[in-house]
N, C-alpha and C positions, 0 to 999 in steps of 0.2 A: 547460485553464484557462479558455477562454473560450466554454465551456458550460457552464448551467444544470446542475444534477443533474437526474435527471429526478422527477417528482413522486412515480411508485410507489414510489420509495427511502422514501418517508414514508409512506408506505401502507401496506408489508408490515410484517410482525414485526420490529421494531427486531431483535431479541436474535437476527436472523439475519444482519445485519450485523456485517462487521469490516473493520477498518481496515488495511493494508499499509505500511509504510517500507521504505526500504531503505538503504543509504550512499551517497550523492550521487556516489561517488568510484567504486565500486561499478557504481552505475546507468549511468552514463556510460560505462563500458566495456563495459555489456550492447550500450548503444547505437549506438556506435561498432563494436561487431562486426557485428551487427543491419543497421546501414545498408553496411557494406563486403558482406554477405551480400548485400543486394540488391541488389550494382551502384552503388551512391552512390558517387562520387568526389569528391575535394578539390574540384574544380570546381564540382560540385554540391549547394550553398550551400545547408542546411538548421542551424536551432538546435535540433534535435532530440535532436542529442549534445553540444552546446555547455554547459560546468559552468553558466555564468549561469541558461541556461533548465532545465536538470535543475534546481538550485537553487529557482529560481523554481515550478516543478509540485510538488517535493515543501514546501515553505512551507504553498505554496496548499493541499494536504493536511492538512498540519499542522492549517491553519486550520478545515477543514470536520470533523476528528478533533475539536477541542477545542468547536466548536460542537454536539457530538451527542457528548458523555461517557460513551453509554449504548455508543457501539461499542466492543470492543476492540481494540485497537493493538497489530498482531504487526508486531515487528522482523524481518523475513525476511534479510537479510545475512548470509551463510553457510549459510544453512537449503537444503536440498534441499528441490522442492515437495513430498513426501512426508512431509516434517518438516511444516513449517509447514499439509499437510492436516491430519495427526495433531492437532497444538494446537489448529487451528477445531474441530474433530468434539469434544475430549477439552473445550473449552473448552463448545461448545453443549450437548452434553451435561450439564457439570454448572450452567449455566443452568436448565436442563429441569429436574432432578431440585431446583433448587433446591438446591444443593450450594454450601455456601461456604468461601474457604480465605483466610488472611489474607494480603494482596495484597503485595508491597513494591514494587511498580513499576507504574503503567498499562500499561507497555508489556512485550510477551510475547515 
């Protein structure tokens, strides 16, 4: 959160960007195994798994998704990375070909 994007993100082919969420509730316990995986203990005082600050990173998302409407927005929560590669490729794809299908959602 308290980095700049960097400037090439504006630079490259917007329509090769996209956006990730996940469930706050979800994320949190990625994080929380993440930090026990590397030796972090209760003692060792990080808000990297803390709900406020997950909360707080994915907002901050939020905000930079709804500033740049040109990315799309894949809900990953539940998704296996193999899933959610499938919708970028199947998504860029029909970008490319200029393929369009009637949306009901921004988010994928």
């Amino acid at each position: 959160m308290d980095v700049d994007l960097p400037k090439t993100l504006f630079e490259i082919d917007q329509g090769k960007i996209f956006g990730l969420t996940i469930n706050p509730v979800i994320l949190q316990a990625i994080r929380k195994a993440r930090a026990k995986s590397l030796g972090f203990n209760s003692e060792m005082r990080s808000n990297y798994s803390e709900m406020d600050h997950v909360r707080e990173e994915l907002e901050y998302a939020r905000k930079i998704f709804a500033q740049n409407p040109v990315w799309p927005v894949i809900e990953v929560t539940g998704k296996a990375i193999e899933e959610t590669a499938a919708v970028i490729v199947r998504m860029y794809h029909d970008r490319k070909q200029k393929c369009s299908m009637p949306r009901i959602s921004k988010r994928y």
